[in-house]
N, C-alpha and C positions, 0 to 999 in steps of 0.2 A: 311592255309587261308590267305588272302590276304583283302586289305578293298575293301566292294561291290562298294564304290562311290572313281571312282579315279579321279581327277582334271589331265585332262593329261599333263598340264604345272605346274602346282604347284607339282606335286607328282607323276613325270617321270618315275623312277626309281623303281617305284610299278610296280609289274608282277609277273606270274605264275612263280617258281621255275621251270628252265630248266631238274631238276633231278626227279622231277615230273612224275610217272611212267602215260603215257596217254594210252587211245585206241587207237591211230593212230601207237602209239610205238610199240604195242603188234600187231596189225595187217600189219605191217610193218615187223616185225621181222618174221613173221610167213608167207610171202612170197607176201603182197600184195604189191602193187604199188598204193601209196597214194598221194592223191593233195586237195589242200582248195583253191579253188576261191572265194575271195570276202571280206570280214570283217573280220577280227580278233580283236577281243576287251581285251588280255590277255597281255599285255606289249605294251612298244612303239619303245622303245632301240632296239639296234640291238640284243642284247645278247639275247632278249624274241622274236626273230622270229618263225613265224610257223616251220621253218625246224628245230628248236632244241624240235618240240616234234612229229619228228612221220609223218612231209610231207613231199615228195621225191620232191614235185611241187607245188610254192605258185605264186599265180596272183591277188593282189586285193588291199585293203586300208589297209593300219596298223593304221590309225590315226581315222577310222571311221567318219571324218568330210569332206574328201573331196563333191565336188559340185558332186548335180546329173546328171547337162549337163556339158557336155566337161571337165572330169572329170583329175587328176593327179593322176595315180594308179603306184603301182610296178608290173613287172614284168623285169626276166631274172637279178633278183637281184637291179636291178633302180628305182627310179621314172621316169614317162615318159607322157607327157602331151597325152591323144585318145579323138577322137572326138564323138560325139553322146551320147546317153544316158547309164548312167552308168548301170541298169539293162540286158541291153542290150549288152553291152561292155562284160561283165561278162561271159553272156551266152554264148556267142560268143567263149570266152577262154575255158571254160566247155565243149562245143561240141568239142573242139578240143581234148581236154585229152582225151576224151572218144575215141575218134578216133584214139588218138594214141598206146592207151592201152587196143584198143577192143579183142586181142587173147589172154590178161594173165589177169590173177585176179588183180582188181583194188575197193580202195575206192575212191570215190569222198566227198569231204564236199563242199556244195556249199553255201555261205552265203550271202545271199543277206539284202542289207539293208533295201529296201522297204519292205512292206511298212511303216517302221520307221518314227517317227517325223525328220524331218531334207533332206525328202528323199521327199519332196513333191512338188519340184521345179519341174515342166514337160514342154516339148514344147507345145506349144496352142494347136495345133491339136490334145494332147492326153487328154487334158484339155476340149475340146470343146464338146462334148457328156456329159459331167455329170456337164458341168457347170451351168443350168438350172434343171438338176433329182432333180423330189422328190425323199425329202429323209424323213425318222420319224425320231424325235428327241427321244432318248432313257428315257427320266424323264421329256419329257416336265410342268410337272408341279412342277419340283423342283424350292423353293422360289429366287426371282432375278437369275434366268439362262439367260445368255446371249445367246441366242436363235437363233437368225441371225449367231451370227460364228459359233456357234455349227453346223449348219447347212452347211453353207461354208467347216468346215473343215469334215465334212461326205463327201462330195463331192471330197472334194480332198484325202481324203483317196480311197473311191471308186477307184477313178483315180488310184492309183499308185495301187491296191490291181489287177486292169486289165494289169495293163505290169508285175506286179509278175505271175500271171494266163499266159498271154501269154508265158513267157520267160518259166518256170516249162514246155509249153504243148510242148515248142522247144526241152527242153529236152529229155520228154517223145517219143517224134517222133523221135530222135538220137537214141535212144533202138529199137524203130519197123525197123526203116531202117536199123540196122546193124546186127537185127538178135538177140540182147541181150534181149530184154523185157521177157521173159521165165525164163531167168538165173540169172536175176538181183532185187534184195530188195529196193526198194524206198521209203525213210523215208520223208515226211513232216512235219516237228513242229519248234518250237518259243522259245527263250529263257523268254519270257512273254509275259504275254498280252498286253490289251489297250484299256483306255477309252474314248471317243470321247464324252461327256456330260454325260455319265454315272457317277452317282454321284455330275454331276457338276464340272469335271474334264476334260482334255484330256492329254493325258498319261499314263505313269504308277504308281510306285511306289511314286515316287515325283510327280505325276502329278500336270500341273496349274489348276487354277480356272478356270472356265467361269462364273463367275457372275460379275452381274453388279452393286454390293455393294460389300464391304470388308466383309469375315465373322467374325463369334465373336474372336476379337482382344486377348482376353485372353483365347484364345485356339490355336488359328490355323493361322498361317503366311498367311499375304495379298497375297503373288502369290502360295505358291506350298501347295499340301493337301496330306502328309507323310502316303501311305495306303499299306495296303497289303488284297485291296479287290478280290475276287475272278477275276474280270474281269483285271485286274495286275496282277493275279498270275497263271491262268490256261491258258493255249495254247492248241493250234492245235493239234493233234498226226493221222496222215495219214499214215498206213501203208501195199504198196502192195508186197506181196511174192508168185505169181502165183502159184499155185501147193500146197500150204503151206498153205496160210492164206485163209480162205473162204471168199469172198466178202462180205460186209454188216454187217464183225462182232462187236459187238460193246463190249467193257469191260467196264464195272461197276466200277471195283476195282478202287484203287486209286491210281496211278503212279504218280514217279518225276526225273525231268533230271537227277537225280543220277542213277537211273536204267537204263540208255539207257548202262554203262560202260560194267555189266555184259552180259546186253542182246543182245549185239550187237556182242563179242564175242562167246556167247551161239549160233546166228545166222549163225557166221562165222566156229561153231566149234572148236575153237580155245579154248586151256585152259589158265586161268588167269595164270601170275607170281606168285609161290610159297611163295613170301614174300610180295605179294599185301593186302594193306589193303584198305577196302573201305565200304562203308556206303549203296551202292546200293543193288535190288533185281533183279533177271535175270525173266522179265514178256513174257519171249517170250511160255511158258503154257498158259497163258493168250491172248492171240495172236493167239492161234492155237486150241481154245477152251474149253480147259481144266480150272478144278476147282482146284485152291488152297486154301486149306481147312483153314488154317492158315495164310492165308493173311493179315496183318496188315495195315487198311483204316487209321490209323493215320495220323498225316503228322505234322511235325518243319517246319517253315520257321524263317527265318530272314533277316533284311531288316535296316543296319544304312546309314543312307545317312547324310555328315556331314558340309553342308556348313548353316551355319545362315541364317536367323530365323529357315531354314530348320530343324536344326540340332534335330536328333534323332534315337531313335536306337529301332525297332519296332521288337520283336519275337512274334509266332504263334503258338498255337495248335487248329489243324484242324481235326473235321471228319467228316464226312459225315452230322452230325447233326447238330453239334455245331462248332464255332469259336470263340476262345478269341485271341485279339491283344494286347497286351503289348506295351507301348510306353512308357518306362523305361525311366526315368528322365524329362516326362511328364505326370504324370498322368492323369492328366484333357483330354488327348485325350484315356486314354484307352476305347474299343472296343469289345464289345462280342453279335453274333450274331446266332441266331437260326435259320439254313440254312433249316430244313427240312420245316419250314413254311414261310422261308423272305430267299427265293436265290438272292432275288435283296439287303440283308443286306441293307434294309431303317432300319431300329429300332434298333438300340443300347441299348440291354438289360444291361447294366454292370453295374446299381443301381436299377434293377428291386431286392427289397426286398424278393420276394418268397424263397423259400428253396432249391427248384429245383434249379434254377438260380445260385443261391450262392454256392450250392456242387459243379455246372460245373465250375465254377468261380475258387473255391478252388483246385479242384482234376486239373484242368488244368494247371493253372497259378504251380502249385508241378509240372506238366511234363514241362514245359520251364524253371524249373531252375534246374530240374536235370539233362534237355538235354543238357543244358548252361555249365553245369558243367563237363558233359562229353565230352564235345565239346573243352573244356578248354578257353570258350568263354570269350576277354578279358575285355569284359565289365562287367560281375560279379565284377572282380575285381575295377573296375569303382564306382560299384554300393556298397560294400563293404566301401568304402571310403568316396563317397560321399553321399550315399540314402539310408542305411542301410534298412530303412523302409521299402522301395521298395521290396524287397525279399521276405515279407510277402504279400497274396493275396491282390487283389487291397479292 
């Protein structure tokens, strides 16, 4: 593990371990021709390049902050100033690989930043259609919502969520023209969500406020709101496999980006590394309609983001029904919410007295410290040192 929240000037030198056995590795080894267009967010150094895990072909941002017009990208190993819109830049490079590697087996990862916060800079003209759209404000009756930019920044998400839809339909049209759409698996998803007023946030995990009062001071920091609400933690999952997957299937269960390692080679046929250890489930049964009898809807998250007031270290047990948040070494923000009747998590059960309440409270908060524990999670020991108490239910 690595820390989730990296400062890329303060803490450089933080990155994915090159020895790090990846899917690009295994599917590389095993005869494909691999390329990442776009974002890399795993290291900054040279030593954490995409090519030290598994891509034969890298074209995009290492620093994920470049501008979204007239952008400064790498390629052919450079930096090198292109003109016009970075989504667009991208695809452009995408369409090529595929072109170049349309007669042998190839993965593409295509990582596009929109529509990310920071990626919402656009020329007028693409601006000029949704500058005026209604839009609904998702909680408009949440207390002091700032409601005007709320509503600004839907508009500008819309915007950049139309040149992502464009650019994805360029690609899909490079499949029909070349004959591939039959033979080829097309994965859409997100490495998180994101809230645009939801909550009274826009972001994710750290998301800012939009209100137009500071909230209560001895709880929660005047700009960011430290969450791991569903609408921060669940994504997209798009997946066509012509022949394979029946159109319109929908799965229930409950999946997480750790499972895409096993199922992607399960997809490819390919067998994992004999000495691979890994945390993932191969859902590709689930994908092709079958029942797994034994499927486990649980779900860990964790979530420490470490800059002041910010600072916090939030784990999760999630199911279907229930969620409890832990914000360890804050207790005052801990979080437990009854999804099967509050999916929008307004009501924070987590000193509702009933009995009910208090077992899920108990039996939950016992799975995040013995996941913690087997995780060798270093905040335990954190917690061990400083909050002893903390380790018993909130």
């Amino acid at each position: 593990g690595i820390t989730e929240w990296i400062h890329l000037y303060k803490e450089p030198a933080l990155g994915l371990a090159p020895s790090v056995t990846t899917w690009p590795k295994v599917l590389q080894a095993a005869g494909y021709t691999t390329g990442l267009v776009g974002k890399w967010h795993l290291g900054r150094l040279r030593r954490f390049h995409p090519r030290h895990y598994g891509y034969d072909y890298y074209m995009g941002t290492i620093t994920a902050r470049d501008k979204n017009i007239d952008p400064v990208l790498e390629k052919d190993g450079r930096r090198q100033p292109f003109k016009g819109l970075m989504p667009d830049i991208l695809t452009d490079h995408a369409i090529q690989f595929i072109r170049r590697n349309k007669d042998r087996p190839f993965v593409l990862s295509m990582h596009f930043r929109v529509p990310h916060q920071g990626s919402w800079r656009v020329p007028e003209e693409e601006w000029r259609p949704f500058e005026n759209l209604p839009v609904r404000v998702p909680e408009p009756d949440y207390p002091n919502l700032d409601t005007e930019r709320v509503m600004i920044e839907l508009r500008r998400y819309m915007t950049v969520v139309h040149i992502l839809d464009r650019n994805v339909g360029r690609l899909l049209d490079t499949l029909d023209e070349l004959g591939l759409t039959e033979r080829t698996i097309v994965i859409l998803t997100s490495d998180h969500g994101f809230n645009i007023g939801h909550h009274a946030i826009t972001g994710k995990g750290n998301g800012d406020w939009r209100l137009t009062r500071q909230p209560r001071p001895d709880i929660w920091p005047d700009k960011e709101r430290p969450n791991l609400f569903d609408t921060s933690i669940r994504v997209p999952c798009l997946v066509r496999w012509p022949g394979v997957i029946k159109p319109g299937t929908v799965v229930e269960e409950t999946v997480t980006n750790l499972d895409w390692f096993p199922t992607l080679l399960a997809m490819a046929s390919v067998q994992p590394p004999a000495d691979w250890r890994h945390h993932g489930r191969n859902f590709l049964p689930l994908l092709t309609g079958q029942k797994i009898q034994d499927w486990d809807n649980n779900m860990y998250g964790e979530y420490s983001v470490h800059a002041d007031p910010l600072w916090d270290h939030m784990r999760m047990w999630r199911t279907p029904e229930w969620k409890l948040v832990r914000h360890f070494l804050r207790p005052k923000r801990d979080e437990l919410y009854h999804l099967a009747t509050d999916p929008g998590e307004t009501t924070n059960l987590i000193h509702d007295p009933s009995p009910e309440v208090q077992r899920v409270v108990k039996t939950f908060h016992a799975r995040i410290i013995r996941h913690m524990r087997e995780l060798n999670d270093p905040v335990i020991q954190l917690l061990e040192q400083e909050d002893p108490d903390s380790l018993r239910p909130p």
